[in-house]
C-alpha positions in Angstrom: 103.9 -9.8 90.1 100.1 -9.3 91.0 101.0 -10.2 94.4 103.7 -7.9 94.8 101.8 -4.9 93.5 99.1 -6.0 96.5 101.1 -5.3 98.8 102.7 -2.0 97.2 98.8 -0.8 97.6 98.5 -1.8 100.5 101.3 -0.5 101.6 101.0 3.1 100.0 97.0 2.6 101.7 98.2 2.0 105.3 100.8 5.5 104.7 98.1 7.2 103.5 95.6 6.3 106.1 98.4 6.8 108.7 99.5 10.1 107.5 95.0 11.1 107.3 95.1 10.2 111.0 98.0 12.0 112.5 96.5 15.3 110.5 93.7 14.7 112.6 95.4 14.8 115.5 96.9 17.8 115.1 95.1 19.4 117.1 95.3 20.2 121.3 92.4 20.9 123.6 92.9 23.9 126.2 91.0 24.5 128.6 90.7 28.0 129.9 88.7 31.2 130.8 86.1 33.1 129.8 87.9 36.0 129.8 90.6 35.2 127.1 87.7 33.9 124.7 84.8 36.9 125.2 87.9 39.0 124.8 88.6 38.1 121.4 92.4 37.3 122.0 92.5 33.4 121.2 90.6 34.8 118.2 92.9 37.0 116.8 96.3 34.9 118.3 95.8 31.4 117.4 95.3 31.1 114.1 99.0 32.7 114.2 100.4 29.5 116.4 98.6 27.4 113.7 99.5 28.5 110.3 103.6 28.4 112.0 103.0 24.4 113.1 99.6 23.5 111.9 98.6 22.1 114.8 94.9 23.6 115.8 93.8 24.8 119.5 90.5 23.7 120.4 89.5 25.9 123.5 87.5 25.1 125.9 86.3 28.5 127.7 84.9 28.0 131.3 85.7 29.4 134.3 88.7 28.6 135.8 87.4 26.7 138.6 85.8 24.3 135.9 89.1 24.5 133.8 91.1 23.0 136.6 88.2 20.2 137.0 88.6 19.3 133.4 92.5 19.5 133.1 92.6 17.5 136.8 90.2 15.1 135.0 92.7 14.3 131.6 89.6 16.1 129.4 92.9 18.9 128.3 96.1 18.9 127.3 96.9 22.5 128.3 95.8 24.9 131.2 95.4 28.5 130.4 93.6 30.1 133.7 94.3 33.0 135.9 94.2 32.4 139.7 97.9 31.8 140.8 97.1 29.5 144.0 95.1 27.3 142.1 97.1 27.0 139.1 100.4 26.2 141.8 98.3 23.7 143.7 97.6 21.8 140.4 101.3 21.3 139.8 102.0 20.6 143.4 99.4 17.8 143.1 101.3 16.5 139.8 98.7 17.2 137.5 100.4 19.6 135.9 104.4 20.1 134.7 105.4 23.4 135.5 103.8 26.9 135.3 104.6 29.9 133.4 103.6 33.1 133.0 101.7 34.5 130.1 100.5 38.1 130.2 98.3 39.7 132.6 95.7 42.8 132.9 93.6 43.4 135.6 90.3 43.9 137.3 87.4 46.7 137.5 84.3 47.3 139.4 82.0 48.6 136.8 78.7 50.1 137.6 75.7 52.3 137.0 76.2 56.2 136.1 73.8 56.9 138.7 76.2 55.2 141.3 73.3 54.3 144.1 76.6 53.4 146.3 78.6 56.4 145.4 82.3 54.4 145.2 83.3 56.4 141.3 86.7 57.3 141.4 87.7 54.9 144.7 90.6 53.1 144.0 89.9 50.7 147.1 88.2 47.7 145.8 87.3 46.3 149.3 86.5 49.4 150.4 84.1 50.1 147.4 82.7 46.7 147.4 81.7 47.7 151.4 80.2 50.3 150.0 78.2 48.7 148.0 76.8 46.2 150.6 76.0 49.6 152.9 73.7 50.9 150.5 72.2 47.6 149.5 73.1 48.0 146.2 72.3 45.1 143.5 75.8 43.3 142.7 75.8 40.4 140.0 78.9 37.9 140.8 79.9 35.1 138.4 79.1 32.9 141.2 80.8 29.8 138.9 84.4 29.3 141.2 85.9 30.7 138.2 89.0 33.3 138.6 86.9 36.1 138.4 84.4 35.3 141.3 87.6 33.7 143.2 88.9 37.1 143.2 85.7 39.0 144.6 84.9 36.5 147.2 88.4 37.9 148.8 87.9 41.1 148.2 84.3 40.6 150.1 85.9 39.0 152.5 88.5 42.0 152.9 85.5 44.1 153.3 84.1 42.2 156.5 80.9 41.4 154.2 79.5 37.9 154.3 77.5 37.8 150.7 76.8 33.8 151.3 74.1 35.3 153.7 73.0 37.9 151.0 72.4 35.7 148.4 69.4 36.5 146.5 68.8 39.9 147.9 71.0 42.6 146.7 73.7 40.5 146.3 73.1 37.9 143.0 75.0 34.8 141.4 74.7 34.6 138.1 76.0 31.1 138.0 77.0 31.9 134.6 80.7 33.4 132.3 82.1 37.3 132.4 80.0 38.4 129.3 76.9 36.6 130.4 77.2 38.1 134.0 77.7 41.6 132.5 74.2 41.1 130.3 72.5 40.1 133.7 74.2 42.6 135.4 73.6 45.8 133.7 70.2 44.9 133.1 69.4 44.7 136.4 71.7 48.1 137.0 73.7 46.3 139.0 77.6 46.4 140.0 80.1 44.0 138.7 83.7 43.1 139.0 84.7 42.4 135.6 88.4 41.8 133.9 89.1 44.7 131.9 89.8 42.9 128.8 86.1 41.4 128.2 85.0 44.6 129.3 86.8 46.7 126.8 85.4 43.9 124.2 81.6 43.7 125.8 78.9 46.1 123.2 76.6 46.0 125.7 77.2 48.2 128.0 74.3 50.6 128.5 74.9 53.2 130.8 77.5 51.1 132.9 80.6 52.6 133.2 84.2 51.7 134.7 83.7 53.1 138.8 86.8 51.5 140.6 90.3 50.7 139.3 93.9 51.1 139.9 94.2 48.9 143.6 97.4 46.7 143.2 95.2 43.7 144.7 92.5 44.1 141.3 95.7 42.8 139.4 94.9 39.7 137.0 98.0 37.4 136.3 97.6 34.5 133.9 99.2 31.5 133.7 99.6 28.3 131.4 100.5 24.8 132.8 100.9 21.2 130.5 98.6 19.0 132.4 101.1 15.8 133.3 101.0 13.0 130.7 101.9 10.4 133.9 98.3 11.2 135.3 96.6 11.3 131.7 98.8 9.0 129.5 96.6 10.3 126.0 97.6 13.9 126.8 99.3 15.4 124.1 102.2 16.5 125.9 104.7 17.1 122.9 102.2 19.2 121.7 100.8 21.3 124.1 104.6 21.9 125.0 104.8 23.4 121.5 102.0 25.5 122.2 103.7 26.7 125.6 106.9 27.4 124.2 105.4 29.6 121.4 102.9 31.5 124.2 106.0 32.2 125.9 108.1 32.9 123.0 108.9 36.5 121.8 107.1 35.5 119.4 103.9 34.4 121.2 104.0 37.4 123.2 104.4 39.9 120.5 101.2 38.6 119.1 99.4 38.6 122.5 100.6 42.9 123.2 99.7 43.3 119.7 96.2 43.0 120.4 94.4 45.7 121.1 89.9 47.0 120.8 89.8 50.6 119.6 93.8 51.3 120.4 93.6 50.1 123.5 95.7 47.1 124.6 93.7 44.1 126.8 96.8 42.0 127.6 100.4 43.0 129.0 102.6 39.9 128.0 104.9 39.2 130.9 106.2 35.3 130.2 108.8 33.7 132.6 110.5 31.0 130.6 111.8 29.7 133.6 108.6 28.9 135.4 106.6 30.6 137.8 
């Protein structure tokens, strides 16, 4: 009898500690940008995705550059970035399943009101940013390979301006995420390309204003990818999938046009269920 209720203890122990553990790994780690952190959106959308399956996101906000790295390196389950070519490349590569399209916004050269480089009210990035490098202007970049800086870099490069050779004059690298860059940058009164959604969120904004918007090429698409469980055999593929499908889900994106600063939305949700 004594033996017998031994092994019920045991028993009802080992469910116990079993059902303790797989609580604790409830949880997925994404890795992603700046911009959908300093925003505020994961903020206000994932507590949503985890009180429907209580599994938690843990986000890791770099730039996307970095995000790749780590998802490439098995350190994520999920991808969340924004720079198409590189997020394709990392499927192509097998590191990742299949992309999809989340939500997008866009991007906007914000500036001084004194405008040294007179470009307010251009709506040609390039030619703004050209501009800007005529008149010697200080510009703050990300410089950090992230989706942001990926994104100027070709504009530059569109506006025949080689800011490699610049660095350290007018031209600056920051080395550092949007919000960061935008403290450096309006403190120095600098110009800055900026996703409009961390700028509609940033406080500090002095007497920087939004100078160029509204070129096609200044659009921001993001995109979420399950990194490949036959590269990274511990990632959590059945539930990052989870965490796609509900992104991507009516659902998912309701909560993601839902959010808005002051009225004003930061993210158009756009998903293709059907991959990108």
């Amino acid at each position: 009898m004594l033996k017998a209720l031994t092994r019920m203890v045991v028993a009802a122990a080992f469910v116990i500690s079993a059902g303790s553990s797989l609580a604790a790994d409830s949880f997925i780690t994404v890795a992603s940008t700046t911009s959908t952190a300093n925003s505020g959106l994961f903020d206000d959308v994932l507590p949503l995705f985890q009180k429907k399956t209580g599994i938690e996101v843990r986000v890791v906000a770099v730039g996307t550059g970095q995000a790749l790295k780590l998802a490439r390196n098995g350190d994520a389950d999920v991808l969340f970035v924004h720079h198409k070519p590189s997020e394709e490349a990392f499927v192509a590569d097998g590191f990742g399943i299949e992309r999809f399209d989340v939500m997008y916004n866009d991007f906007v050269i914000v500036g001084p009101m004194a405008d040294p480089a007179g470009v307010a009210g251009m709506r040609e990035a390039a030619a703004a940013l050209e501009k800007v490098a005529g008149a010697q202007a200080p510009f703050a970049s990300r410089g950090d390979d992230s989706g942001t800086h990926k994104k100027e870099l070709g504009l530059w490069k569109t506006a025949g301006v080689d800011v490699t050779a610049q660095s350290g004059t007018w031209y600056r690298e920051t080395g550092s995420g949007m919000g960061a860059t935008l403290n450096t940058g309006i403190g120095m009164d600098a110009y800055i390309l900026t996703d409009r959604g961390t700028w509609l969120s940033f406080k500090n904004r002095g007497d920087h204003k939004v100078l160029v918007e509204g070129d096609p090429v200044l659009f921001n698409q993001y995109g979420v990818i399950l990194v490949n469980p036959e590269k990274h055999p511990h990632v959590k593929a059945e539930l990052g999938q989870k965490f796609i499908d509900w992104v991507i889900s009516a659902e998912g994106q309701k909560a993601i046009g839902a959010f808005k600063i002051n009225g004003e939305q930061l993210f158009t949700p756009n998903a293709s269920k059907g991959g990108a």
